[in-house]
C-alpha positions in Angstrom: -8.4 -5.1 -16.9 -6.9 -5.8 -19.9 -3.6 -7.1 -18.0 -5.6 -9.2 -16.5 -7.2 -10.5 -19.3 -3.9 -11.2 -21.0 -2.9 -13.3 -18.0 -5.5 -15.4 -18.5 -5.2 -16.0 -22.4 -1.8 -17.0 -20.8 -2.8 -19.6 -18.6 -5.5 -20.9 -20.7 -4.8 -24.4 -22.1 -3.0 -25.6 -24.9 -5.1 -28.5 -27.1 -2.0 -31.1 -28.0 -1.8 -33.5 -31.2 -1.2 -36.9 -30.1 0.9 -39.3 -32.4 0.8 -42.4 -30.4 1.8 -44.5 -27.1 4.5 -45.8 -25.9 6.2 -46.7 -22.6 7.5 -44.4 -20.4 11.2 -45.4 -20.6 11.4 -44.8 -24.3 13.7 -41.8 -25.7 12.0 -40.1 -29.1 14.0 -40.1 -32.4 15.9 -37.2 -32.6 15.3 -34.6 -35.5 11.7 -35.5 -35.6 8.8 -33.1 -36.1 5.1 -33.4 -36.5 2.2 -32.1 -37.8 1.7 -28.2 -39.1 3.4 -25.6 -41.4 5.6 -24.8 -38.4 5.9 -28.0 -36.5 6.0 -27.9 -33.0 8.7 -29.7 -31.0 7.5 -33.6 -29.8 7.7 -34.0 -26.1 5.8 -37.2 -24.2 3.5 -36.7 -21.3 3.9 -39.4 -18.9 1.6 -41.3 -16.7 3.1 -44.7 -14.9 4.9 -47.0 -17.2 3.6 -45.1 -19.9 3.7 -42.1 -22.0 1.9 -40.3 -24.9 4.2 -39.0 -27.9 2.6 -35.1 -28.6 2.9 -32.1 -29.4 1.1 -28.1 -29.4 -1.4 -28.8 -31.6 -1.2 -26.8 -34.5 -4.4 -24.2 -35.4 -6.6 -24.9 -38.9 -5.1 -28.1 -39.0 -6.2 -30.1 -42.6 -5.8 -33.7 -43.7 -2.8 -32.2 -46.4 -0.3 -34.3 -48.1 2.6 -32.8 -45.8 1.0 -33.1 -42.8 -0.7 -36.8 -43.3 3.2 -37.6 -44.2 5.1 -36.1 -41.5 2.1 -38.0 -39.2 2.8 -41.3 -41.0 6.6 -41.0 -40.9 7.0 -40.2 -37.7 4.6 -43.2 -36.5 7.0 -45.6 -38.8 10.2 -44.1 -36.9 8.5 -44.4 -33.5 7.6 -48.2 -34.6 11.2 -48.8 -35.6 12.3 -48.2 -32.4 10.2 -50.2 -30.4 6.2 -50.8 -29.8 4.1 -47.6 -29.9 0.2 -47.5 -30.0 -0.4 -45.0 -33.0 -3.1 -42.9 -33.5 -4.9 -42.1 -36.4 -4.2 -38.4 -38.1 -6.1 -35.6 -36.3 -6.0 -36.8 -32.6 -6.7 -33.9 -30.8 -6.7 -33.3 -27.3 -8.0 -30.4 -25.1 -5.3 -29.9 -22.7 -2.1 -32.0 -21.2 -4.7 -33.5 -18.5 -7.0 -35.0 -20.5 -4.3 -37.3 -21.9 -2.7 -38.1 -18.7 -6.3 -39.3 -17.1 -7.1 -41.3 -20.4 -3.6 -42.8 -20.2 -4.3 -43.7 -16.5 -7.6 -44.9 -17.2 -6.7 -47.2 -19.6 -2.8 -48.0 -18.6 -3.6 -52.0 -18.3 -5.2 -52.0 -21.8 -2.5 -49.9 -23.4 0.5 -51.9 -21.7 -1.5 -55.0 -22.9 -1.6 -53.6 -26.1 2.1 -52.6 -26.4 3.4 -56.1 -25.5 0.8 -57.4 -28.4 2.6 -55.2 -31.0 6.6 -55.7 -29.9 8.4 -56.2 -32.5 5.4 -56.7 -34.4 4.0 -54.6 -38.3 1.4 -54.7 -40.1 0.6 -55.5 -43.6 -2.7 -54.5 -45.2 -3.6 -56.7 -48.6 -6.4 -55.5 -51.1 -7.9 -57.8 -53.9 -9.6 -56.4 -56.9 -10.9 -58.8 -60.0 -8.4 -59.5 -62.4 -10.1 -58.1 -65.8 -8.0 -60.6 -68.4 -8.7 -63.9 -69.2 -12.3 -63.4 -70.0 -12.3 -66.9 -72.4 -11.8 -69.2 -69.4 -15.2 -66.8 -67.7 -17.3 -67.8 -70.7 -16.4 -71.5 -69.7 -16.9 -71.6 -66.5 -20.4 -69.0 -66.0 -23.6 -70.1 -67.8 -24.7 -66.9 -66.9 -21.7 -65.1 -69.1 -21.6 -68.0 -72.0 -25.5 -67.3 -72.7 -25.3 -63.7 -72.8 -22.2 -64.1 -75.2 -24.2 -66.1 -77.2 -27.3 -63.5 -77.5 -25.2 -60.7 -77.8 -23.6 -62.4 -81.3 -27.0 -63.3 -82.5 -28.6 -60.0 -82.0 -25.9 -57.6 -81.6 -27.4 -54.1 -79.5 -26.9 -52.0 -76.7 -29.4 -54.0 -74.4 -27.8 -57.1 -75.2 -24.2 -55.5 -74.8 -25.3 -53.9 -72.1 -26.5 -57.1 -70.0 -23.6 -59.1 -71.3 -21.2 -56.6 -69.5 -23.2 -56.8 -66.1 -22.6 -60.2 -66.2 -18.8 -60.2 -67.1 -18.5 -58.3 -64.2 -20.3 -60.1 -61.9 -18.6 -63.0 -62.8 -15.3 -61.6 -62.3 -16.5 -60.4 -59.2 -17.6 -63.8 -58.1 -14.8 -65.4 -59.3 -11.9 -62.9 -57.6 -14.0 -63.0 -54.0 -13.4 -67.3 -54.2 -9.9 -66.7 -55.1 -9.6 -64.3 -52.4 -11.3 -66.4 -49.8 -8.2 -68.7 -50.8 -5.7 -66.3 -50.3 -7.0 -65.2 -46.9 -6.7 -68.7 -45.8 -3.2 -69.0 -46.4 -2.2 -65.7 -45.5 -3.6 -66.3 -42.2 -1.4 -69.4 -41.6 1.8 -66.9 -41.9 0.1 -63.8 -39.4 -0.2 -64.0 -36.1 -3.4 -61.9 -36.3 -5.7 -60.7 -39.2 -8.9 -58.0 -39.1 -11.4 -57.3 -42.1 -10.7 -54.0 -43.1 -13.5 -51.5 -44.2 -15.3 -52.1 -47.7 -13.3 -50.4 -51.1 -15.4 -49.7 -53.9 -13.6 -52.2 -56.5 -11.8 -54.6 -53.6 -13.4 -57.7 -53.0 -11.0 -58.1 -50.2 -9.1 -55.4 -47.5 -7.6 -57.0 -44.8 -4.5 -56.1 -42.7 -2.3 -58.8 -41.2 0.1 -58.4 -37.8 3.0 -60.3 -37.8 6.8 -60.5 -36.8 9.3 -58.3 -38.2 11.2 -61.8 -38.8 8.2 -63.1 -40.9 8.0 -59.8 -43.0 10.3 -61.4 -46.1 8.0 -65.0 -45.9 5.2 -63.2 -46.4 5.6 -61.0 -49.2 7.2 -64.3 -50.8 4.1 -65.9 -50.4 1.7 -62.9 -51.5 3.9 -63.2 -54.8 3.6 -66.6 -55.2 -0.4 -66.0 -54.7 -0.6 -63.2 -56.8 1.8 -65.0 -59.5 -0.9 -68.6 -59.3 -3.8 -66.3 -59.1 -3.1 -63.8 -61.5 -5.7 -64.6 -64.1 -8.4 -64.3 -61.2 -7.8 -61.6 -58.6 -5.1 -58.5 -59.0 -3.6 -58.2 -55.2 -2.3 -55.5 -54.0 0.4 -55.4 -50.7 1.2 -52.5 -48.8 3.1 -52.4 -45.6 4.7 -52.5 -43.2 2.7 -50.1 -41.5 2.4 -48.8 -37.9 0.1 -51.2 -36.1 -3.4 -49.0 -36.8 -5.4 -51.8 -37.2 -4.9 -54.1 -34.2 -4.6 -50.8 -30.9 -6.9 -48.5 -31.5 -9.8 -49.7 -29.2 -7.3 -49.6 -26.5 -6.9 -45.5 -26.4 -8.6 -42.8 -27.7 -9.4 -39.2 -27.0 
C-alpha cells in the first residue's frame, strides 16, 4: 500500500509557471532562470507553431522583490530576442496539458498576436499635476482667485481649508487638459495606445506600442512635452517594457 501510494504522488502532476509565448522555433536565452528561491530550469512546451516559455512551478510562491524581478527580467530578455506574449506574474498552470490545449485553442489569436508585437515595446506614460506655478492658477481659475481673496481678508482654517480644495482641483483640471494634449501627440508617434487603469494622483496612465526604431523619437518628444509643459503636468516615462498591455486577451490560464 504505501508503495503504491508513493507511485502515485509520482505520477501526479506538476502545476508549471508560465512566463510567456513565443513561437515554436525560438531557442531560450541561455543562463536564464525564473521564479522561486531555487529556480527551476525554463523549458517550452510546444503546440504547432507555437510554444509556451515555463517552468515547475515553485510552492508558496509570493509577489517578492526577487521573484517579481527575475519574472520581469526574463520577459525583457525573451523580448530582446524576438516577439513573445508575456504573461503577468503568478500564471499558474495545473499540469503541462492544460497549457498545450489553451495554446491550441487559441494558436490563431496568439500567432496574430506575435506578429502585432515583432519588433515592437511598450512604453507606459503617467501624468500627475505639476504643484508650482500656483500665481499663473490664481489667473486663470475664478474659483482659486476668490478663495485667495477670502482667505486674506478673513484668514482661518475654513477659509484655508476651502482655498486648498480648490488649488487642487484646479491643478487637477488644469494637468488633465495638458494631458489630453500630450496624449494627442504621443499618439501620432505609437502605433497603438490603451488607457491604463486609474493611479491615485495620475490624471493620466497610458502605455504606447511602438517600433524599437521609434524608441529614441519618442522619448525625445516626451521631453520636449514634459520640458513645454512643465509648469502644468509632471510626466513620468517608463519603458520599454514587455508588451503586457497590448497580448493579454489573447492567452490566459
Amino acid at each position: 500500500m504505501a508503495e503504491s501510494a508513493a507511485i502515485a504522488a509520482t505520477a501526479a502532476p506538476r502545476s508549471v509557471y508560465v512566463y510567456g509565448v513565443v513561437h515554436a522555433r525560438r531557442v531560450l536565452p541561455p543562463g536564464r532562470t525564473g521564479v522561486g528561491e531555487h529556480p527551476a530550469p525554463l523549458r517550452t512546451l510546444r503546440a504547432g507553431e507555437l510554444a509556451a516559455v515555463v517552468s515547475d512551478a515553485p510552492a508558496g510562491l509570493r509577489a517578492k522583490r526577487r521573484d517579481l524581478l527575475a519574472h520581469q527580467e526574463l520577459s525583457l530578455a525573451l523580448a530582446a530576442d524576438g516577439p513573445v506574449l508575456p504573461m503577468r506574474f503568478g500564471m499558474v498552470a495545473p499540469d503541462e496539458e492544460m497549457v498545450r490545449r489553451q495554446l491550441e485553442s487559441s494558436h490563431g489569436d496568439c500567432l496574430a498576436a506575435l506578429h502585432r508585437v515583432d519588433g515592437r515595446v511598450e512604453m507606459n506614460l503617467k501624468a500627475v499635476p505639476a504643484q508650482g506655478d500656483l500665481r499663473s492658477l490664481v489667473r486663470e481659475d475664478p474659483e482659486v482667485a476668490r478663495l485667495r481673496t477670502a482667505a486674506r481678508r478673513t484668514p482661518g482654517y475654513e477659509t484655508s481649508l476651502r482655498l486648498g480644495e480648490a488649488v487642487a482641483r484646479g491643478l487637477t483640471r488644469r494637468a488633465t487638459a495638458t494631458a489630453a494634449a500630450v496624449l494627442a501627440e504621443l499618439s501620432e508617434v505609437a502605433d497603438e495606445r490603451v488607457a491604463g487603469p486609474e493611479v491615485p494622483g495620475c490624471v493620466l496612465n497610458a502605455s504606447f506600442l511602438l517600433a524599437r526604431e521609434e524608441l529614441r523619437r519618442f522619448r525625445d518628444v516626451v521631453e520636449r512635452l514634459a520640458a513645454e509643459h512643465g509648469g502644468h503636468v509632471e510626466l513620468r516615462l517608463t519603458g520599454p517594457l514587455p508588451c503586457y498591455s497590448f497580448v493579454e486577451p489573447a492567452w490566459a490560464c
